[in-house]
BATI-88240 format. One line per 10 residues: number of its first residue (from 1); for each residue z, y, x of N, C-alpha, C. Coordinates in steps of 0.001 Angstrom, whole numbers, padded with zeros to 6 digits. Atoms other than C-alpha are relative to their C-alpha. Layout:
N
NUM	Z:Y:X:Z:Y:X:Z:Y:X | ...
***
This chain:
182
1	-000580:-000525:-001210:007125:175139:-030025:001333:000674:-000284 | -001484:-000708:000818:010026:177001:-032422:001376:-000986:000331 | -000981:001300:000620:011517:173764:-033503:000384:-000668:001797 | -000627:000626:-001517:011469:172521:-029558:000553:000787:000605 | -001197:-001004:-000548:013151:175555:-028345:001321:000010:-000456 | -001778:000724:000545:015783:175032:-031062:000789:-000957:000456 | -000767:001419:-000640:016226:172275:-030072:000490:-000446:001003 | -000783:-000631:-001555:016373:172478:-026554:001117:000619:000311 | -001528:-000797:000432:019066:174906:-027030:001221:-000348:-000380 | -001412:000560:000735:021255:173453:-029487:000112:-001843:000768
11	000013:001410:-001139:020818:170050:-026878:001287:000604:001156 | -000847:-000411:-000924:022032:172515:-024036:001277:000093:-000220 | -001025:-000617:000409:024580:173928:-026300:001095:-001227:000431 | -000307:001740:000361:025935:170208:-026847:000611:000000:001459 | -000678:-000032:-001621:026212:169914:-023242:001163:000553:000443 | -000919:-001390:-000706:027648:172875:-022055:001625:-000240:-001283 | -001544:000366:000181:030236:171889:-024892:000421:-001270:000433 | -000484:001144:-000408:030493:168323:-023984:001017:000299:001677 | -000211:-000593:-000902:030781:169892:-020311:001647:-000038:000064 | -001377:-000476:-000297:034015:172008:-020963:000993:-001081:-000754
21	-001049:000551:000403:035446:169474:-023142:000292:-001023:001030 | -000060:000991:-001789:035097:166855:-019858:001254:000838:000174 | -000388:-001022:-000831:036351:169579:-018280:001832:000057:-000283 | -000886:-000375:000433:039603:170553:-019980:000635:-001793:000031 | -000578:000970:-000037:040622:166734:-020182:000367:-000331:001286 | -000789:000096:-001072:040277:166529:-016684:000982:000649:000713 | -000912:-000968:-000955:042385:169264:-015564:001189:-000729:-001044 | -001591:000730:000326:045136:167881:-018341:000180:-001156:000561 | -000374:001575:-000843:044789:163995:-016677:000746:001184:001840 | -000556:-000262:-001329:045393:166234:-012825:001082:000808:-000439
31	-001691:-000735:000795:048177:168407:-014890:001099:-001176:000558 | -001302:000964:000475:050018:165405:-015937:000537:-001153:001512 | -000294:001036:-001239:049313:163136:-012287:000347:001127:000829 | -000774:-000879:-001059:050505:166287:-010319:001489:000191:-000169 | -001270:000584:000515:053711:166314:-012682:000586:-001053:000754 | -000941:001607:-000254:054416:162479:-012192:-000067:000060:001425 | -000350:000014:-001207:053759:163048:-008724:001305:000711:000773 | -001256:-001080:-000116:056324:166068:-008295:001122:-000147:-000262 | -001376:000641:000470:058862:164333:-010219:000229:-001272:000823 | -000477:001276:-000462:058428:161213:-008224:-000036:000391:001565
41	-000750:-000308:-001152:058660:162874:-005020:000617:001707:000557 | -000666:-001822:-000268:059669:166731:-005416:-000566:000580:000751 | 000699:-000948:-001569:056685:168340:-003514:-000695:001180:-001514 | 000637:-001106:000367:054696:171224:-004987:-001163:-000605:-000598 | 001501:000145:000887:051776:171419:-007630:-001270:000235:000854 | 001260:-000831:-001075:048367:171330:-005944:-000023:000886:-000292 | 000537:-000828:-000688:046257:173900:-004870:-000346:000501:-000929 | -000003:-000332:000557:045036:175853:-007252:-002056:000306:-000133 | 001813:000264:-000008:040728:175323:-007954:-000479:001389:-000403 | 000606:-000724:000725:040147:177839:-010352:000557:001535:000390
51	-000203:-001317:-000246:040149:181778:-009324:001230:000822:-000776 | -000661:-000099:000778:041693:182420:-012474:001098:-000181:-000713 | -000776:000420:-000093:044296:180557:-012614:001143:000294:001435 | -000725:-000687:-001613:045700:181921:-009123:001440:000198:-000222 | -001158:-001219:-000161:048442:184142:-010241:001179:-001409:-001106 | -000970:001169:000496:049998:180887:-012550:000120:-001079:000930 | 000368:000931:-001002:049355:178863:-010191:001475:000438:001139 | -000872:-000171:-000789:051598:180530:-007784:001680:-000096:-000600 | -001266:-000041:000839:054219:181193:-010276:000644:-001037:000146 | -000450:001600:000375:054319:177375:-011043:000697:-000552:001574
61	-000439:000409:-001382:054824:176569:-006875:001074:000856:000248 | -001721:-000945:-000336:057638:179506:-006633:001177:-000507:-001199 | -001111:000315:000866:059155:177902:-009805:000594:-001256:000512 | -000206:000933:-000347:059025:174669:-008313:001223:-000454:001385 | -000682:000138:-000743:060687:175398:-005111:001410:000683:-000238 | -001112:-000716:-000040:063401:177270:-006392:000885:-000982:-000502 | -000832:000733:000810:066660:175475:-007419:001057:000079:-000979 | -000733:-000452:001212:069050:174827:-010014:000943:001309:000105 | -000668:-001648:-000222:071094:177985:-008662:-000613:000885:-000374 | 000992:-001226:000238:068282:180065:-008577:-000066:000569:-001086
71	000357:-000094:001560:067396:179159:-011951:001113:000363:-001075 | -001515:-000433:000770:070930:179568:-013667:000382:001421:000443 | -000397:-001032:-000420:071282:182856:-011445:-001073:000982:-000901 | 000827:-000473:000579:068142:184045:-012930:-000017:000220:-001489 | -000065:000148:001222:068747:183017:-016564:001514:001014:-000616 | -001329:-000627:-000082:072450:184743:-016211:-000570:001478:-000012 | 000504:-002162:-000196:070621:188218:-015329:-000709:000154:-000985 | 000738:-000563:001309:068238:188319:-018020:000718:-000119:-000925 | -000843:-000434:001240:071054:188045:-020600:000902:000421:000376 | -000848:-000746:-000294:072993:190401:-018924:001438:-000744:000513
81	-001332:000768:-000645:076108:187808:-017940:000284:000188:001328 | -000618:-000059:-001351:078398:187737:-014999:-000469:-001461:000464 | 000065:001105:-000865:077157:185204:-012169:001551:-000802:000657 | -001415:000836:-000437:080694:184249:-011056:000674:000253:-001390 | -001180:000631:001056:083220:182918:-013870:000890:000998:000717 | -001119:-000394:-000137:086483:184809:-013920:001174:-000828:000695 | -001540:000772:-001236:088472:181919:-012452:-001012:-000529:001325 | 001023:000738:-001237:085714:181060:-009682:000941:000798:001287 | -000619:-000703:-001123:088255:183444:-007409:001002:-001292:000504 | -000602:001010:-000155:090329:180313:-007543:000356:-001414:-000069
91	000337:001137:000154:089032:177047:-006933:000455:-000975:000463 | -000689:000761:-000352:090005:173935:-006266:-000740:-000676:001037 | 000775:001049:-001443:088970:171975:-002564:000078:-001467:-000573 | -000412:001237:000680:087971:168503:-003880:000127:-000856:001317 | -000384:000758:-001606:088391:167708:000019:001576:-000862:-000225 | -001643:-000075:000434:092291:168388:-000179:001028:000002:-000851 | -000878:-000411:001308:093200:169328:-003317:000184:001158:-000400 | -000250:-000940:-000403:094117:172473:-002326:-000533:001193:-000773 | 000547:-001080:000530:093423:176042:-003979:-001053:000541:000973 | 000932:-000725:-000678:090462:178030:-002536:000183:000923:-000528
101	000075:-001351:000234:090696:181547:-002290:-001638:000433:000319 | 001379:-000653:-000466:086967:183401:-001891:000118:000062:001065 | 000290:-000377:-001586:087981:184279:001559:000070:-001237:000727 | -000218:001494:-000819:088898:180743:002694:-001502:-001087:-000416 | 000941:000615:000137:085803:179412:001068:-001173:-000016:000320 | 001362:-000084:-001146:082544:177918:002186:-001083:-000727:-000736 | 001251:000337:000672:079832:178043:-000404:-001500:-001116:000356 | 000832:000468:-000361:077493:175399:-000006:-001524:-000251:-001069 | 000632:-000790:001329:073971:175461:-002066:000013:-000480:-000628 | -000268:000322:001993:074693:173189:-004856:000743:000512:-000516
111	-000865:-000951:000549:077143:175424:-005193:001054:-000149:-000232 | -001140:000796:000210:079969:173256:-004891:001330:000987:001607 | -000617:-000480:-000899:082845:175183:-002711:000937:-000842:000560 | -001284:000947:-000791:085392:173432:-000102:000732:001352:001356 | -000689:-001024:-001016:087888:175405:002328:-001380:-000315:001524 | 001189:000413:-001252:086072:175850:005627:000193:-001197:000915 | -000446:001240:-000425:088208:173360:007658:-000187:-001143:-000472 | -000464:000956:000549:088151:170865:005236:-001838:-000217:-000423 | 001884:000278:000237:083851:171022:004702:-000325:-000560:001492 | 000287:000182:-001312:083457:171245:008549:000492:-001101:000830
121	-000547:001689:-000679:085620:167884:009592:-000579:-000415:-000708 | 001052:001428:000676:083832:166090:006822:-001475:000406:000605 | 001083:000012:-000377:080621:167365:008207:-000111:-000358:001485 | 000149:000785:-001521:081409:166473:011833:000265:-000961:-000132 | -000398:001339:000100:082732:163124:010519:-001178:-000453:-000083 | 001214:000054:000490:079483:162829:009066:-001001:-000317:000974 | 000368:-000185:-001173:077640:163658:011767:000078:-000866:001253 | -000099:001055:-000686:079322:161681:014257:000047:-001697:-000358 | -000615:001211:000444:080434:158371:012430:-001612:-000709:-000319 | 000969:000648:001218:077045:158137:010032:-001225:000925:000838
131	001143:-000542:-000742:074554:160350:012302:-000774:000787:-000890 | 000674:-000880:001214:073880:162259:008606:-000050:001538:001035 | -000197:-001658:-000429:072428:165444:010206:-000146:000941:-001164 | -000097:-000777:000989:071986:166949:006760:000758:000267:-000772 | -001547:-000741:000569:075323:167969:006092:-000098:-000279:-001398 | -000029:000490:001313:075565:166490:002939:001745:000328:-000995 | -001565:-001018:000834:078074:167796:-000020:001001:-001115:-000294 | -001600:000931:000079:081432:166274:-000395:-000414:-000962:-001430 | 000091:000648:001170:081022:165903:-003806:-001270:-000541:-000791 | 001660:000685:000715:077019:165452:-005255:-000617:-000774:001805
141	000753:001318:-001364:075916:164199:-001350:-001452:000805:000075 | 001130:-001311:-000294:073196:167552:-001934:-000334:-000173:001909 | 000128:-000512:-001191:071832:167636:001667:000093:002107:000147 | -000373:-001982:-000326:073482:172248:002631:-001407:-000095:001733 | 000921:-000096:-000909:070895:171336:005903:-001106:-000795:-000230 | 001349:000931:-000306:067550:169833:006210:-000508:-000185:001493 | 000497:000476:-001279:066786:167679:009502:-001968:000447:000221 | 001625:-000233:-000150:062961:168532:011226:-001046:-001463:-000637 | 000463:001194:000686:062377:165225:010283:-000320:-000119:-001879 | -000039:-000118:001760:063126:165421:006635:-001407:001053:-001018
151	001067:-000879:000511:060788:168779:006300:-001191:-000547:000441 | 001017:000246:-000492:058316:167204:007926:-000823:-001414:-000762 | 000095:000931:000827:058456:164200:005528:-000693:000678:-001285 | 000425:-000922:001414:058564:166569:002600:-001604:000428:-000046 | 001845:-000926:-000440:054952:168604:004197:-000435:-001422:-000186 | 001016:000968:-000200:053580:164958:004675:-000350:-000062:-001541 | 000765:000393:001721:054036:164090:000688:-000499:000746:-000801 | 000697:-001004:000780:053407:167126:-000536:-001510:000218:000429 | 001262:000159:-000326:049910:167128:001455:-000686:-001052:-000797 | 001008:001285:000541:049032:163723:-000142:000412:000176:-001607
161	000129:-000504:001471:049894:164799:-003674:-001339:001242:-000201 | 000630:-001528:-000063:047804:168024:-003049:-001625:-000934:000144 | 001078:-000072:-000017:044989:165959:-001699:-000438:-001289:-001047 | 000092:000576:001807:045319:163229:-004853:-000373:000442:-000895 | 000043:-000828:001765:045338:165624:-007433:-001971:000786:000197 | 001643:-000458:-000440:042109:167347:-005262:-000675:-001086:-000371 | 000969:001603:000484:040330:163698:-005398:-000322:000303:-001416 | 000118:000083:001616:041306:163377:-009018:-001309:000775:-000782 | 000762:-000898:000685:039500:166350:-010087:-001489:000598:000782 | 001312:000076:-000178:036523:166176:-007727:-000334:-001262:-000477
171	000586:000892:000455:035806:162834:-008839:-000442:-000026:-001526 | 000690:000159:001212:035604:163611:-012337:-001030:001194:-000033 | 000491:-001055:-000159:033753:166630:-011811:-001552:-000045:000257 | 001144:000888:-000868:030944:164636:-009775:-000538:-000865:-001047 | 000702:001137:000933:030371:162486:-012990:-000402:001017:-000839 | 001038:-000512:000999:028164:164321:-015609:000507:-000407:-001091 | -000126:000500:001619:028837:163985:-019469:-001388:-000430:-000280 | 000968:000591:000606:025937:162129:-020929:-000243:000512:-001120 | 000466:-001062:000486:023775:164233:-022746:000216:-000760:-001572 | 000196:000461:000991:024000:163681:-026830:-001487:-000189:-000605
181	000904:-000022:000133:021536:162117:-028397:-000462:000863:-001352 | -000230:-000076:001459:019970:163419:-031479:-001646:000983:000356
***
């Protein structure tokens, strides 16, 4: 009755490690397909399963939505650097040509500057000619607006990544490791 309790035990044990090692593979396979999903359409990391994971979890979705500004503004403050360059007072309009002074300029968020006149006819050209309502940047073509349409695109894929990555990891979850024999 010793030897079958041992045994029993070091059976469970087996399990319960087979278990977490399941376990831990599947959350790296929904890691890596929430990745390729995020990179292949720029929505947010699922949902977050585990209690414990909460507070990274959020981190990872506030890192995600933030952009390359953010992130360069952020990286600039923790090593103490100036966010504006010393010649950023005097830039060049790649509209016109033209110098930009700070006061004549009209920051847009890739961060690319153009005089105000000279952003605002290309964005009504835009607008009227090409029906682009997302004000798109002179120079990278960054959408500075997002149409209701567009966010509403974005919520759709990011829902079906969210409920993919959910699938993923109830389906393996639902399968059992097969007990060792021995």
């Amino acid at each position: 009755s010793v030897s079958s309790a041992r045994s029993l035990a070091s059976r469970r044990e087996a399990e319960l490690a087979a278990r977490k090692a399941l376990r831990s593979k599947v959350e790296l396979a929904a890691g890596r397909e929430a990745e390729r999903l995020m990179r292949r359409e720029h929505s947010q990391p699922p949902p977050c399963e585990d209690a414990a994971e909460d507070a990274r979890c959020i981190l990872a979705r506030r890192e995600a939505q933030e952009g390359d500004q953010l992130r360069l503004a952020k990286a600039a403050l923790a090593q103490g650097s100036c966010l504006r360059s010393q010649s950023s007072s005097s830039n060049t309009c790649a509209i016109c040509g033209g110098a930009v002074s700070l006061r004549q300029a009209k920051r847009l968020p890739c961060g690319h500057s153009f005089h105000f006149v000279c952003i605002d006819d290309f964005h009504r050209r835009k607008m009227h000619e090409e029906r682009a309502m997302d004000l798109p940047c002179f120079q990278c073509g960054a959408p500075s607006h997002k149409s209701i349409a567009a966010v509403v695109e974005e919520r759709k894929r990011q829902k079906e990544a969210e409920a993919a990555a959910a699938a993923m990891v109830k389906a393996t979850e639902a399968k059992p490791p097969a007990l060792p024999h021995g």
